[in-house]
C-alpha positions as CSV (number, residue, x, y, z in Angstrom):
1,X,89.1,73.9,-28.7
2,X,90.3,77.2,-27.4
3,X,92.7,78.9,-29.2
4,X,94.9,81.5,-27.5
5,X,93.5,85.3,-27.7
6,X,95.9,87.9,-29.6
7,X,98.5,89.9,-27.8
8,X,100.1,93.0,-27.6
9,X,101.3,93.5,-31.2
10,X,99.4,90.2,-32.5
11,X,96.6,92.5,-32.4
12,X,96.0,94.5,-36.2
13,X,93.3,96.5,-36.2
14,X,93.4,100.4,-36.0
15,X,90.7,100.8,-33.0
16,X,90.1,98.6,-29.7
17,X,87.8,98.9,-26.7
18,X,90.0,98.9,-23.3
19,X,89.4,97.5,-20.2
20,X,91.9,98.1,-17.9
21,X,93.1,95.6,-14.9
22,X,90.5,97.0,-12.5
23,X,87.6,96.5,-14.9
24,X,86.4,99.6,-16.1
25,X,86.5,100.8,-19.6
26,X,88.8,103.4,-20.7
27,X,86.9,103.6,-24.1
28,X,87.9,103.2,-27.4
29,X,91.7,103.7,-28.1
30,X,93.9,103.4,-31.3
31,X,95.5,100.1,-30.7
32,X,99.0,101.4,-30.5
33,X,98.4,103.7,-28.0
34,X,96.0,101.1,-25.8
35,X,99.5,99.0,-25.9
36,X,101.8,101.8,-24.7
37,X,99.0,102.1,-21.8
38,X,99.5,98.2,-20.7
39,X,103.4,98.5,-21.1
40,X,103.5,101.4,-19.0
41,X,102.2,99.5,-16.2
42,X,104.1,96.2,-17.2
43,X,101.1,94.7,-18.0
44,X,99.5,93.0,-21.8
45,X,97.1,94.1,-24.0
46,X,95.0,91.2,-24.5
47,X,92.0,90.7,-27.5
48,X,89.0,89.5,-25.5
49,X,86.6,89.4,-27.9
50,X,87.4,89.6,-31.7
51,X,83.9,89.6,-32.7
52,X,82.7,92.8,-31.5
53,X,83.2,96.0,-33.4
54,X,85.5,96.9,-32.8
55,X,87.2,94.3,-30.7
56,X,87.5,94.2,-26.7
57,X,90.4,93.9,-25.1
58,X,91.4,94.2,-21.8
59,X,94.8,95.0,-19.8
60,X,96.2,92.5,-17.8
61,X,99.0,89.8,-17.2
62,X,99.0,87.3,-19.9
63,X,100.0,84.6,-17.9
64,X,97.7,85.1,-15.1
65,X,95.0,85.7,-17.5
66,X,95.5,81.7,-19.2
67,X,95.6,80.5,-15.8
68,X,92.4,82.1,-15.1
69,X,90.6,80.8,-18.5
70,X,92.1,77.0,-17.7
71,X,90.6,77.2,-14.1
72,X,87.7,77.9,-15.4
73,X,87.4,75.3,-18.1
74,X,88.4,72.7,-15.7
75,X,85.2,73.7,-13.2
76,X,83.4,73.3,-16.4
77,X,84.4,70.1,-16.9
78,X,81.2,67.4,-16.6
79,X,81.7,64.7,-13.6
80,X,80.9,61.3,-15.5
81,X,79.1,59.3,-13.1
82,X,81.0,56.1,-12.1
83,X,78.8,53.2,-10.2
84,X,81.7,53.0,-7.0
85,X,80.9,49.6,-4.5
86,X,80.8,49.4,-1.2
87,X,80.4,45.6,0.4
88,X,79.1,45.0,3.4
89,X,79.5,41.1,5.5
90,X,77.1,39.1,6.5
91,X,77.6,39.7,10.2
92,X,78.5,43.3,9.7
93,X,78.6,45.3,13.3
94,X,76.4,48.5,13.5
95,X,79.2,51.2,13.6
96,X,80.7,49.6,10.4
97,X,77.5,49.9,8.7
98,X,77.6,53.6,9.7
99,X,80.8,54.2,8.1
100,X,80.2,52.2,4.8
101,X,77.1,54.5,4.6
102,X,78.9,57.4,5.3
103,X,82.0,56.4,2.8
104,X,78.8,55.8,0.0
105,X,76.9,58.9,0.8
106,X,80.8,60.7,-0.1
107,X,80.2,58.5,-3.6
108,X,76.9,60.0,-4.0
109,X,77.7,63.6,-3.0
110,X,80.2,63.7,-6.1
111,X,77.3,62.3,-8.6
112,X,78.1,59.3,-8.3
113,X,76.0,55.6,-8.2
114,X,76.5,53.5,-5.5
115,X,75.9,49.2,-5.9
116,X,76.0,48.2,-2.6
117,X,76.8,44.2,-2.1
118,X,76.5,41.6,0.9
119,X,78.6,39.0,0.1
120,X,77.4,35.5,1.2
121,X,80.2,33.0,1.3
122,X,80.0,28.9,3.0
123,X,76.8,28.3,5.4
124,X,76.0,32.1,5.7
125,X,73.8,31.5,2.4
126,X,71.5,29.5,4.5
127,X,70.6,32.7,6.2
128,X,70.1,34.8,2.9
129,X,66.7,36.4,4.5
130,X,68.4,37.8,7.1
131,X,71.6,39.2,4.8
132,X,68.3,40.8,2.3
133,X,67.0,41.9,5.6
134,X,70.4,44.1,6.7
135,X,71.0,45.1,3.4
136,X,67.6,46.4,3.1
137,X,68.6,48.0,6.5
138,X,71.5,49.7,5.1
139,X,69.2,52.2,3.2
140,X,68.0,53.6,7.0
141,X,71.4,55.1,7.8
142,X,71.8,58.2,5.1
143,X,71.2,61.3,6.1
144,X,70.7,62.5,2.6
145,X,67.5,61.7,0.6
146,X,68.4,58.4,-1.7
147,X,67.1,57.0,-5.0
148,X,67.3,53.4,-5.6
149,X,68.2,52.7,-9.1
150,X,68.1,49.0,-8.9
151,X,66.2,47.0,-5.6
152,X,67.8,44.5,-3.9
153,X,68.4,41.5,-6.0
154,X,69.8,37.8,-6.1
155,X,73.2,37.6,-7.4
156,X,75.1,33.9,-7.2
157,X,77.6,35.5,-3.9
158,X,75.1,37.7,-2.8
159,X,72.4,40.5,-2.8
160,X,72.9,43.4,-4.3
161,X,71.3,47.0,-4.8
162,X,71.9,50.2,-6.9
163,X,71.5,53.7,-5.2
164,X,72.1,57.3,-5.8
165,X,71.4,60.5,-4.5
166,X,68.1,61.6,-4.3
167,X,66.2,65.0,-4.9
């Protein structure tokens, strides 16, 4: 967890180094006189680093500068990979296959796996070759390179197949 840096007069040591709000370094300053410098331009003296001797600090907005350290964590922040689905018919038209592959390659593109199902229902399972056979053809129409996780396989409704993005 993050804790919030010290400000202004939360900061008690004699000396800081000062970084003012274009970046350079203005040296090191007695603290009380590196906070009259950020007040005179309506700005905060915040503690950057407390570990270094002595510690940085740097003149800017407090506000801006949280807003600035959440963004950041939250870029940071690991994508957990979700498997998404995307089913395809039996007699499922060309252009529809496009667009289910394109909609799964979107999956893929934010880490994610794709299962992708062809679901067999009434006298269509008597043609279960030829729904193995589309979905096999399904894999032809990424324009990204593609891994797959899991090969097609019998399920009771279906066929199904695991895929992600490849290298």
């Amino acid at each position: 967890m993050i804790t919030d840096p010290r400000v202004n007069n939360q900061i008690r040591v004699p000396q800081v180094r000062v970084i003012d709000e274009k970046g350079e370094q203005l040296g090191i300053l007695p603290t009380f006189e590196a906070i009259k410098i950020a007040r005179d331009k309506g700005l905060d003296l915040i503690e950057v680093s407390d570990k270094a001797v002595p510690p940085v600090c740097k003149i800017t907005d407090y506000g801006k500068f949280l807003y600035q350290r959440e963004k950041k964590a939250r870029e940071h922040k690991s994508h957990r990979v979700e498997v998404k689905e995307v089913r395809l018919s039996y007699n499922i038209a060309k252009h529809d296959m496009e667009m289910k592959a394109a909609r799964a390659q979107k999956f893929m593109e934010k880490g994610d796996r794709v299962k992708v199902q062809i679901v067999l229902r009434g006298r269509e399972k008597a043609f279960a070759g030829l729904a193995k056979e589309k979905l096999g053809e399904f894999k032809n129409y990424f324009k990204i390179p593609i891994n797959i996780d899991q090969p097609i396989i019998r399920e009771p409704r279906g066929f199904s197949m695991l895929i992600s993005k490849g290298k």
